[in-house]
C-alpha positions as CSV (number, residue, x, y, z in Angstrom):
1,X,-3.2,-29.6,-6.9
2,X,-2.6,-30.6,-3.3
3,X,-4.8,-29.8,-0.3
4,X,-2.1,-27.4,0.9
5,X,-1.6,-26.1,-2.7
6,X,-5.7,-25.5,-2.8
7,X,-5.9,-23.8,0.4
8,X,-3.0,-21.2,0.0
9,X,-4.3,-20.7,-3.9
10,X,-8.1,-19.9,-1.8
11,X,-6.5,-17.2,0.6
12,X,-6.2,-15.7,-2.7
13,X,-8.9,-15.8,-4.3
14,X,-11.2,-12.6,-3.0
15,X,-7.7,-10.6,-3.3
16,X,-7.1,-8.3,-6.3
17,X,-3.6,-9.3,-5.8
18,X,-1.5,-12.4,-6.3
19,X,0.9,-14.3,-5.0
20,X,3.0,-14.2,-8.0
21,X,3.0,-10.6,-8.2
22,X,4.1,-10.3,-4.5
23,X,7.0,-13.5,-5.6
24,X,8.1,-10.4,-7.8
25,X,8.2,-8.0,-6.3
26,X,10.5,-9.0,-3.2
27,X,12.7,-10.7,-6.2
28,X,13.2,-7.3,-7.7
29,X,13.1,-5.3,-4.4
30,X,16.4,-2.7,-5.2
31,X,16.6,-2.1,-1.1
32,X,16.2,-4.3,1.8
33,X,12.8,-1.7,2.6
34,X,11.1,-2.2,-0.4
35,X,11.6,-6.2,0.2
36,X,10.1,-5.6,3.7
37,X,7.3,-3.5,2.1
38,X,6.0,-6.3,0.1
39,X,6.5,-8.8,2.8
40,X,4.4,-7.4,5.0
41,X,2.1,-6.3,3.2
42,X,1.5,-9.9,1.9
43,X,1.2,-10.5,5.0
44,X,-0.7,-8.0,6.2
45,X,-3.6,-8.6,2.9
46,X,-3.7,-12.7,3.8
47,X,-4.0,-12.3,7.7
48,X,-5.1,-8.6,8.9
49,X,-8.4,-7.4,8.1
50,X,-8.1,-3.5,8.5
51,X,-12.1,-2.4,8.2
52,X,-11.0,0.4,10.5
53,X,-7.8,1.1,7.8
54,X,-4.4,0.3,8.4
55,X,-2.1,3.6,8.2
56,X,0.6,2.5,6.3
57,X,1.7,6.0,6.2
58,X,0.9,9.0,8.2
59,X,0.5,12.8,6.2
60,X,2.8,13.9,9.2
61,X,5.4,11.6,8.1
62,X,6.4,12.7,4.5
63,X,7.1,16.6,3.4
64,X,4.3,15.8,0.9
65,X,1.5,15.7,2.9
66,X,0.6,11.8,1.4
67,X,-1.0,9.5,3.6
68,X,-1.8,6.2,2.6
69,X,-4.6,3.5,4.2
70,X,-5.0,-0.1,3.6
71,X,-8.7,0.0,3.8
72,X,-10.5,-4.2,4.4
73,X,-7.8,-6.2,3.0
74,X,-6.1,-4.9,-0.6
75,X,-7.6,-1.5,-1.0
76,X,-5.7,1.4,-0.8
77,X,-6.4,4.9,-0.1
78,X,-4.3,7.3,-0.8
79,X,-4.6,11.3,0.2
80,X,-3.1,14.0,1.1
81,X,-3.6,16.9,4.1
82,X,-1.9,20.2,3.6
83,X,-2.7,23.2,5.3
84,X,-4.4,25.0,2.4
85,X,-7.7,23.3,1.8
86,X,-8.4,24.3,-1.9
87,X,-5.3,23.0,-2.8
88,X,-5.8,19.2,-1.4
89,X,-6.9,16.5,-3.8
90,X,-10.0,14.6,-3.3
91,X,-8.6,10.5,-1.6
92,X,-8.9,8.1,-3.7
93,X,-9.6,4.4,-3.5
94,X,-8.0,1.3,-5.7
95,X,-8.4,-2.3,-5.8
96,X,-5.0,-4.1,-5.2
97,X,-1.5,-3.2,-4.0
98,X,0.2,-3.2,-7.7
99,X,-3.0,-1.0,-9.3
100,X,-2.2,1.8,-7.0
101,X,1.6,1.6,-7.5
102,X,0.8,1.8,-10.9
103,X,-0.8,5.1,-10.2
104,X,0.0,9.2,-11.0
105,X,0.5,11.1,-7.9
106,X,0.0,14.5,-10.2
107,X,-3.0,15.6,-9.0
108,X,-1.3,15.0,-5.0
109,X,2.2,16.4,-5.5
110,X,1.9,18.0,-8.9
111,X,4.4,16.6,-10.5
112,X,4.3,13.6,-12.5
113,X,5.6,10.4,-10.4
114,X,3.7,6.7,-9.4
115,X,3.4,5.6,-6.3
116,X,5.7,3.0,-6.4
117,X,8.4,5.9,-7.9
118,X,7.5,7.9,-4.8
119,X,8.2,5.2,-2.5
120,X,11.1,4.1,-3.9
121,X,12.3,7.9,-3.8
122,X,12.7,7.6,-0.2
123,X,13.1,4.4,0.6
124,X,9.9,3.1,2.4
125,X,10.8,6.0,4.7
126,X,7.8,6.5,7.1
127,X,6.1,3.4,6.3
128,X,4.2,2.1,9.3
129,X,3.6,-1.8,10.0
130,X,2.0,-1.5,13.2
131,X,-1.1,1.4,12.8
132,X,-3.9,-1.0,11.9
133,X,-6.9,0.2,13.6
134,X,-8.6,-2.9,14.2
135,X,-5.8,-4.3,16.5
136,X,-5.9,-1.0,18.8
């Protein structure tokens, strides 16, 4: 391994994620979003700390009420605000971009869908690149 090859394989290395996984995933994007999505977000987890969180997605910008935070560097947050408190679902944090995409949204939206489904539902719609609160 090269000094180059060393150094990008370190940026890795405290990251749940991968570069391989991130190679895949803009492979297989199925719209020129979802390519972008993964793009920056690779991005984003090897250059942008977000210790304040990163709002990749404001509840005010979905009919679901979702929001999602990039919280320090790969973990994700995901929760949801809607007007009737007993009905909201407590946030929860994962380690990684692909665990959470991996992840039910049943007890968010009540019905049965990943993350990555629900994204792809509506096309990256409402995604933001630019709301990380550390560069405010």
């Amino acid at each position: 391994m090269n000094d180059t090859d060393k150094k990008n394989y370190d940026d890795w290395e405290s990251l749940a994620d991968t570069p391989e996984e991130f190679a895949e995933a803009i492979r297989n994007a199925i719209s020129p979003n979802e390519r972008v999505f993964f793009e920056k977000l690779r991005y984003k987890e090897l250059n942008e700390t977000a210790f304040s969180n990163d709002v990749l997605m404001h509840e005010r910008d979905n009919d679901d009420g979702l929001y999602i935070l990039r919280v320090y560097s790969d973990n994700i947050m995901i929760g949801n605000h809607i007007t009737e408190p007993e009905k909201a679902a407590v946030p929860q944090e994962y380690e990684g971009l692909f665990f959470v995409l991996k992840q039910d949204l049943f007890s968010f939206l009540g019905r049965h869908v990943t993350l990555h489904e629900w994204l792809r539902e509506r096309d990256y719609e409402g995604i933001r690149y630019d709301q990380n609160n550390d560069y405010r």
